[in-house]
C-alpha positions as CSV (number, residue, x, y, z in Angstrom):
1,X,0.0,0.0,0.0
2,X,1.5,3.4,-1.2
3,X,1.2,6.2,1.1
4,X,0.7,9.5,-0.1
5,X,1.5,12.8,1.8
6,X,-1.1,15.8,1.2
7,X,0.0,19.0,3.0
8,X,-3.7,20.9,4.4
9,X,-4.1,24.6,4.6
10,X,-7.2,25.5,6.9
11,X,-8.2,29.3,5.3
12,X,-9.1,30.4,8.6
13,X,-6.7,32.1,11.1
14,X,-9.1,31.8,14.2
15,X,-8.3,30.0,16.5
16,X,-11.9,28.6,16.8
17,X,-12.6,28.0,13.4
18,X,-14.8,25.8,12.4
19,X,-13.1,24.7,9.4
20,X,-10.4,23.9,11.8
21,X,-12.4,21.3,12.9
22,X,-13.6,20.1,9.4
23,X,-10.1,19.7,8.8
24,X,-9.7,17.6,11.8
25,X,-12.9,15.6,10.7
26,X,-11.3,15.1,7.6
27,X,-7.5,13.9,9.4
28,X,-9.6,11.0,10.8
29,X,-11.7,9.9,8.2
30,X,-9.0,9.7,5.5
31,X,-7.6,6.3,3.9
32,X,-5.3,5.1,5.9
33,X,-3.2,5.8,2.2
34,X,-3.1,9.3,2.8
35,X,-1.3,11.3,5.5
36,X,-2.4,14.3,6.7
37,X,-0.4,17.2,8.4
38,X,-1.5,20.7,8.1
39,X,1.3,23.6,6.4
40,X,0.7,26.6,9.1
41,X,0.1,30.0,7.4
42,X,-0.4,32.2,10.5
43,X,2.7,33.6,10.6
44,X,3.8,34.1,6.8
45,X,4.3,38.3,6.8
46,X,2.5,40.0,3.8
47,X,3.6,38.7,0.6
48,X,5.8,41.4,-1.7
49,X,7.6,40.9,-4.8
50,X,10.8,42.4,-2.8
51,X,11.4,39.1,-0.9
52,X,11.3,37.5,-4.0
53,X,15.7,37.2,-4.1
54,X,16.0,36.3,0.0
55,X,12.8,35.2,1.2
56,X,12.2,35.3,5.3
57,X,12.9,32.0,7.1
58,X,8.9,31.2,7.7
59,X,8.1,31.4,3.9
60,X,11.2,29.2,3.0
61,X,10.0,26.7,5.9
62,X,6.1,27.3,4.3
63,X,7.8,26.3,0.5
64,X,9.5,23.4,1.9
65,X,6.7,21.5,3.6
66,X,4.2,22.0,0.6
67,X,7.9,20.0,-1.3
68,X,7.3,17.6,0.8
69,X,3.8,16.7,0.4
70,X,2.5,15.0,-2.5
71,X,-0.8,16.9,-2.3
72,X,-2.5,19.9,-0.7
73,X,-6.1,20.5,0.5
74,X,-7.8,23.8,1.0
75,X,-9.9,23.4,3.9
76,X,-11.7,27.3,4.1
77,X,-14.3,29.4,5.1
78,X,-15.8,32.0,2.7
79,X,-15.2,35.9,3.5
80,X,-16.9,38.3,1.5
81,X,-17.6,36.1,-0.9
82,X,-13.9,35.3,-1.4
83,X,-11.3,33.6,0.3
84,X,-9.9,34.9,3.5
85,X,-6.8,37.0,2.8
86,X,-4.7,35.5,5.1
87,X,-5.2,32.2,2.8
88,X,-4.8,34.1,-0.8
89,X,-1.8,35.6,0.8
90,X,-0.2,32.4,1.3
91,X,-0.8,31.2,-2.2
92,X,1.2,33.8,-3.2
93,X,3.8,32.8,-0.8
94,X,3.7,29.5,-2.7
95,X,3.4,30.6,-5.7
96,X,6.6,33.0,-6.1
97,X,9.1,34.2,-7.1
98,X,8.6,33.6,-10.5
99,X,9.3,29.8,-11.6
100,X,9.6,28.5,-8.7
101,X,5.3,28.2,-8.2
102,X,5.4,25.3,-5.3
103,X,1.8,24.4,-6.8
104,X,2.7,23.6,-10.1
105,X,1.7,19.6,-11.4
106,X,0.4,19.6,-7.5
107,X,-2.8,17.8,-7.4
108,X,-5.2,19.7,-5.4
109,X,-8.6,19.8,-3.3
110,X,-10.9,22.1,-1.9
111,X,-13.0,22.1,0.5
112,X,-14.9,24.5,3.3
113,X,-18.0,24.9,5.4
114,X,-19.9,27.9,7.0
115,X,-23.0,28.2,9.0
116,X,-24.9,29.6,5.3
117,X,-26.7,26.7,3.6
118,X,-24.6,27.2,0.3
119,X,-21.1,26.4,2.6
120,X,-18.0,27.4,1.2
121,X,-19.5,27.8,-2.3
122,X,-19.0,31.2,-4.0
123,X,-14.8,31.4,-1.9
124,X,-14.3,27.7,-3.4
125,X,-15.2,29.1,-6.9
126,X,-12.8,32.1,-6.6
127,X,-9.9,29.8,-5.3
128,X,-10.3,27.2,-7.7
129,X,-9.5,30.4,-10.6
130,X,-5.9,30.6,-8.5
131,X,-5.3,27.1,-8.5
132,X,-6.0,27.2,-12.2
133,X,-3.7,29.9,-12.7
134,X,-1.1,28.1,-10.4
135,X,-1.3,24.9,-12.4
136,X,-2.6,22.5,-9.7
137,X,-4.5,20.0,-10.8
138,X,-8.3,20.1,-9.2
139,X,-10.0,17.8,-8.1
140,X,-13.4,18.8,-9.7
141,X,-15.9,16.0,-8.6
142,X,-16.5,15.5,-5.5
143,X,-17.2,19.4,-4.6
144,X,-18.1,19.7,-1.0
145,X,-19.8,22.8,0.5
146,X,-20.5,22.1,4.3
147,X,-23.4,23.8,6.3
148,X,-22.3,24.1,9.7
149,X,-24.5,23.5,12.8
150,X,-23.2,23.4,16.6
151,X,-22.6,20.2,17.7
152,X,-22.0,18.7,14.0
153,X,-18.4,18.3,14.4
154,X,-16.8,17.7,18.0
155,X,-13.5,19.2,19.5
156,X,-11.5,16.2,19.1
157,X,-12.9,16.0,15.3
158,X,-15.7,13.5,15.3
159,X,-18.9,14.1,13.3
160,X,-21.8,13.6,14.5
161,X,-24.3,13.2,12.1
162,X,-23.1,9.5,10.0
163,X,-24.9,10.9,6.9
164,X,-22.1,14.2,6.9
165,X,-19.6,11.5,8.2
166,X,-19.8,8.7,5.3
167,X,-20.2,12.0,2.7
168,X,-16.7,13.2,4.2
169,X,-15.2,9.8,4.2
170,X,-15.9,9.5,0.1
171,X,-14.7,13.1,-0.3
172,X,-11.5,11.7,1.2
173,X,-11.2,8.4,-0.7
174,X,-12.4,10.6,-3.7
175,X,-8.9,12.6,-3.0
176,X,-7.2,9.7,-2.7
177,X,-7.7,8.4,-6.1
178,X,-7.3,11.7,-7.5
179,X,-3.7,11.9,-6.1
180,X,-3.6,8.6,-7.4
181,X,-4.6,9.6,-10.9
182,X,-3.2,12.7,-11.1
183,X,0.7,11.2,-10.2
184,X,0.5,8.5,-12.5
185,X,-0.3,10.2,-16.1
186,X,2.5,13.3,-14.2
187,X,4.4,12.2,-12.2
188,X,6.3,15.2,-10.5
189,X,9.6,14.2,-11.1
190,X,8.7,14.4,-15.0
């Protein structure tokens, strides 16, 4: 059994977050072929083009782990009908200096919820257009848009309604095979 290494980013930078705890749901109901470890983006300054010939030691830490993963998954909440700035700011991280985008060929998901029945909808639609630009391959199919409620998702990570629970579980072996696909017709090393 191959393991693969996917590299989470949760889009929210509050310390109760509820798609902190998605993501936590989602570390326990993944394949036992995937490992999850979350890439931290609290502390990456502002992004600007003048770091771009001696980045700071936290954005060279943040470009290393996303080397080391195999995939990435954008666990976020929706602000303003966007994605939180905190989040968009570390894409750019990732994504410069020129030619040296850490996302590129890296097979990718998204996923989010919010206490608004549409979930994570319209910021999932806007980050998928920077993926796109950053050549990451999407996972398109299965999209996920998660409507909150207290109680739906403990501390510790558990759901607690089995419906949301067996939907999160495919979503995971969903990314699975996507890694799967995505690595074997390109391969990174190509």
């Amino acid at each position: 059994m191959r393991k693969y290494k996917v590299g989470y980013f949760v889009g929210s930078l509050s310390s109760t977050s509820i798609n902190r705890l998605l993501a936590k749901a989602l570390v326990r109901l993944a394949p036992p072929e995937l490992e999850l470890t979350e890439i931290p983006i609290r502390d990456l300054p502002l992004y600007s083009q003048d770091y771009d010939a001696d980045y700071p030691p936290v954005a060279r830490a943040f470009k290393k782990a996303i080397a080391g993963v195999d995939g990435v998954l954008f666990v976020t909440p929706e602000f303003n009908r966007s994605i939180p700035g905190g989040l968009k700011n570390a894409i750019d991280w990732a994504s410069r200096p020129w030619g040296q985008n850490s996302f590129a060929r890296k097979p990718s998901g998204v996923i989010g919820t919010s206490p608004g029945s549409i979930g994570t909808a319209v910021a999932q639609q806007s980050l998928r257009g920077v993926l796109c630009f950053c050549n990451s391959p999407l996972m398109n199919t299965v999209e996920a848009y998660i409507q909150f409620k207290p109680g739906l998702i403990t501390e510790d990570g558990q759901v607690t309604d089995n419906s949301t629970a067996e939907f999160l579980r495919n979503y995971m072996n969903e990314l699975h095979a996507f890694i799967v696909r995505v690595l074997t017709v390109l391969p990174r090393d190509a």
